[in-house]
N, C-alpha and C positions, 0 to 999 in steps of 0.2 A: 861223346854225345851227351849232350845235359838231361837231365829225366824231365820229365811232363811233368808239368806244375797240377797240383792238387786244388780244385776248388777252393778249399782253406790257403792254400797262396796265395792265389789271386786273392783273395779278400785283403791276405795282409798288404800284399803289395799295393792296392788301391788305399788302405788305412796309411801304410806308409808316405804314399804319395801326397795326399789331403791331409796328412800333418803336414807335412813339408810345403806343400801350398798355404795353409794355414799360417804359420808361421811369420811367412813375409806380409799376407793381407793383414792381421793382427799392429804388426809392428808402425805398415805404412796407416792404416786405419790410426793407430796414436800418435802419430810423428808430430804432427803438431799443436798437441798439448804436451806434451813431452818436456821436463824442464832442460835445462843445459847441465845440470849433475846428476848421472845414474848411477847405477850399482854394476861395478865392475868384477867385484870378485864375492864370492862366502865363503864363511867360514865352516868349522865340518859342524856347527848349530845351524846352518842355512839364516846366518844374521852376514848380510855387506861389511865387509870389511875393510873396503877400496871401491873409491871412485872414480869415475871418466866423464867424459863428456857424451852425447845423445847416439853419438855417432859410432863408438864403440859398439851396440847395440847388432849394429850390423855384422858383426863378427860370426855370433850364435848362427844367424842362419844361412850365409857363409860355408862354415865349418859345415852344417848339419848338410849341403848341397853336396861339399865334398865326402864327407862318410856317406850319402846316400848310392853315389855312384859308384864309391870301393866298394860297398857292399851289392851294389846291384854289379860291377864285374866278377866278383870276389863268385858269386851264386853263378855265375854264367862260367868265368875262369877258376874251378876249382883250386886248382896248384898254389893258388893265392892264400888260400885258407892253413893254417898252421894248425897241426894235430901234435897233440903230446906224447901219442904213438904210434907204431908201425902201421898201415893198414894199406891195404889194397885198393888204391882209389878209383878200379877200373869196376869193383865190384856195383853193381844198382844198388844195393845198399846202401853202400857208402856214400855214391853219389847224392841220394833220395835223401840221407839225412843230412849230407853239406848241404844240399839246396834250400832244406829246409829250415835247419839252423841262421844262415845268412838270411833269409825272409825273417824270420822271427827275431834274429837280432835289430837288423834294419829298422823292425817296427817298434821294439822296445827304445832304441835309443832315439829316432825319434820324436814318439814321445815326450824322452824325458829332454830331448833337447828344445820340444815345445815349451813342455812346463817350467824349464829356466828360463824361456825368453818371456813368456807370460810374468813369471813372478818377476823378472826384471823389469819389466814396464809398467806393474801395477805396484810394485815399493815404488819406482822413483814418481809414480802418483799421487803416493800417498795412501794407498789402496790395500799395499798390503807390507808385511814386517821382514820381506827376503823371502825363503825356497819354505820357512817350516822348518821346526826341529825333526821330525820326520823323515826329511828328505834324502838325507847322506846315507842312512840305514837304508833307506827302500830300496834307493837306486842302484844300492852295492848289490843285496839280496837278490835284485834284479838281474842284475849281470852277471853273477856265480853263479845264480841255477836257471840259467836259458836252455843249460842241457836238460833239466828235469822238465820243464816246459815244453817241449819239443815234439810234436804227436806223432813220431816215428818210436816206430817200437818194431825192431829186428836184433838180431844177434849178427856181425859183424867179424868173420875167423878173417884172422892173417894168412897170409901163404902156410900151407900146407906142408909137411917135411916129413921125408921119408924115415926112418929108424933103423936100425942094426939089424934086427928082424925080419923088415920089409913091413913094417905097419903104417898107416902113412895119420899125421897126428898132426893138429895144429900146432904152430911154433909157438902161435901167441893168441892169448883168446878175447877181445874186447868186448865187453856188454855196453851193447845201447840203452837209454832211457825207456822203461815199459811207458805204453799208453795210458793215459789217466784221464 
């Protein structure tokens, strides 16, 4: 059973979605002032390094259609989700912070997949000089600490195991991110 989404979900999910709409009005809205050579690729200074034609442009939001919907099954189909340790997936905690996590990814990337299609249409404008020197660093800082970001705040025990004793003691003990 998937946990009840939080008020603060729904918000992101709708911020997720209206980028994601966003995105393509933006793009068809310039299409045809658009020249015939844009910026295909940046470099880690967010200066072009390669070009295409108008039509590559469509790729970004594409892409961003398909990571929207892995990440919106990924929140609904937990198992999807890749943990770097053991845990209990049946536990509501566990649950409560995958749902949450996959929302909060969702909405960060996004964005940052707005903001590269933005800064692609507005270089091959003329408008602007590529992503920003900025940008490679943000977006990295972005994606490592989605777990610090994350407004779950539980502690998380692995199955439980008995002792020689009879004491019974977590096997393994994972901290979640505190609320901030």
């Amino acid at each position: 059973m998937t946990p009840s989404r939080t008020t603060f979900d729904w918000i992101l999910e709708a911020i997720s979605l209206a980028i994601l709409v966003a995105v393509f009005i933006n793009l068809v809205a310039h299409w045809s002032e658009l020249p015939d050579r844009v910026p295909r690729h940046y470099g880690a200074l967010g200066n072009p390094n390669a070009w295409g034609t108008k039509n590559g442009l469509w790729v970004l939001p594409v892409v961003a259609v398909g990571l929207y919907l892995l990440l919106t099954a990924a929140s609904r189909y937990q198992r999807l989700i890749n943990l770097p340790v053991r845990v209990d997936r049946d536990l509501p905690e566990v649950r409560k912070l995958l749902l949450t996590m996959a929302i909060c990814m969702k909405a960060v990337i996004m964005l940052m997949f707005a903001y590269i299609s933005w800064a692609g249409i507005n270089t091959a404008l003329g408008r602007a000089q590529g992503l920003g020197r900025m940008f490679f660093h943000f977006s990295l800082s972005r994606l490592s600490h989605q777990w610090s970001s994350s407004p779950v705040s539980s502690s998380v025990t692995a199955p439980r195991k008995k002792t020689s004793n009879g004491e019974v003691r977590a096997h393994r003990q994972v901290e979640s991110i505190p609320l901030r």
